[in-house]
C-alpha positions in Angstrom: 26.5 -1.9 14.7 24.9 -2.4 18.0 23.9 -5.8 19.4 20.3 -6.3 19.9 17.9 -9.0 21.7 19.2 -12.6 21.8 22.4 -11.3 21.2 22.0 -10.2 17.3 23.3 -7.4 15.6 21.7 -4.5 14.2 22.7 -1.7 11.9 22.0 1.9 13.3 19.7 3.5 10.6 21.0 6.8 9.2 19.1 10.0 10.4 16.8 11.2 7.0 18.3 13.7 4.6 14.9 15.9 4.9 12.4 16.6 7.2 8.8 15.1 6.0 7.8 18.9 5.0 10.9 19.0 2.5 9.8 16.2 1.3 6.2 16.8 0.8 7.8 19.6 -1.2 9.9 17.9 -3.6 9.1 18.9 -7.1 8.5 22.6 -6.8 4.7 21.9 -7.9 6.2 20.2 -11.2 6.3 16.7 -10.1 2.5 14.2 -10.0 1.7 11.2 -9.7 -0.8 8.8 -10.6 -2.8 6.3 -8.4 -5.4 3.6 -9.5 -8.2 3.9 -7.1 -11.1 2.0 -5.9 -14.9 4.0 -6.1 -14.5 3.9 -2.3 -11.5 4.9 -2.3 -12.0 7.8 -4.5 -15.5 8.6 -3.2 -13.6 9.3 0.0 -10.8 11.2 -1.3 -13.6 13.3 -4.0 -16.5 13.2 -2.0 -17.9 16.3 -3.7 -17.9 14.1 -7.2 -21.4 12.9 -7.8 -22.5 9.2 -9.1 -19.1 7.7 -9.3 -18.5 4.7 -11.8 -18.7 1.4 -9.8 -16.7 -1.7 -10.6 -14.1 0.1 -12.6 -10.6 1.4 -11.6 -10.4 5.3 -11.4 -7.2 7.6 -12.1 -6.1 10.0 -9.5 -3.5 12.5 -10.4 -1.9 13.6 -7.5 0.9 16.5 -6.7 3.9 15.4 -5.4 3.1 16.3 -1.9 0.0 13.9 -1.9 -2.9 17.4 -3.0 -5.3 15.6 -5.3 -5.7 16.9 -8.5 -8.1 14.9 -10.9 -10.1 11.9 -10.8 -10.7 10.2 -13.8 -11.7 6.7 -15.3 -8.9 6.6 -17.7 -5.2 6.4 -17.2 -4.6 8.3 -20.4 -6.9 11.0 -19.2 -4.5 11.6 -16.0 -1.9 11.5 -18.3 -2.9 14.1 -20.5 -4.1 16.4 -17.9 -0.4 16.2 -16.4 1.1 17.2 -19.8 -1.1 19.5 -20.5 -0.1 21.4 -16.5 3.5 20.4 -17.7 4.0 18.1 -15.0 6.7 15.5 -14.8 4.6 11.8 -14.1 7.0 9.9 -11.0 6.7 6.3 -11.1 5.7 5.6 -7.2 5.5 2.0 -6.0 
């Protein structure tokens, strides 16, 4: 522990166990998951996706390094899609 301003004390933080890079690649392409999105959120992160639904949340699946994969207006629909590309859903919070 080293003592910090006003004479507290702070714990050293460990150095990480992987680079960002190793962990962008985490799951070997077999690891998604999903994130409820806004329309502006999505229209920014789809932009080439025409008359997007307003007022309603939207589904992205994403890889595990962040590369979106589908946009939909159902969480079952991202669901199925992963199954269906036999990915693995992680719960991210």
């Amino acid at each position: 522990m080293e003592k910090g301003s006003k004479g507290t004390l702070r714990t050293a933080l460990p150095a990480p166990l992987m680079s960002m890079s190793e962990l962008a690649q985490l799951g070997g392409g077999k690891v998604a998951y999903i994130k409820v999105m806004t329309h502006d959120e999505a229209k920014e992160l789809f932009p080439a996706v025409e008359n997007l639904p307003e007022g309603i949340d939207l589904y992205a699946l994403h890889a595990a390094d962040g590369t979106p994969l589908i946009l939909t207006d159902s969480r079952q629909a991202a669901i199925g899609h992963a199954l269906g590309d036999e990915l693995e859903i992680a719960s991210v919070h």
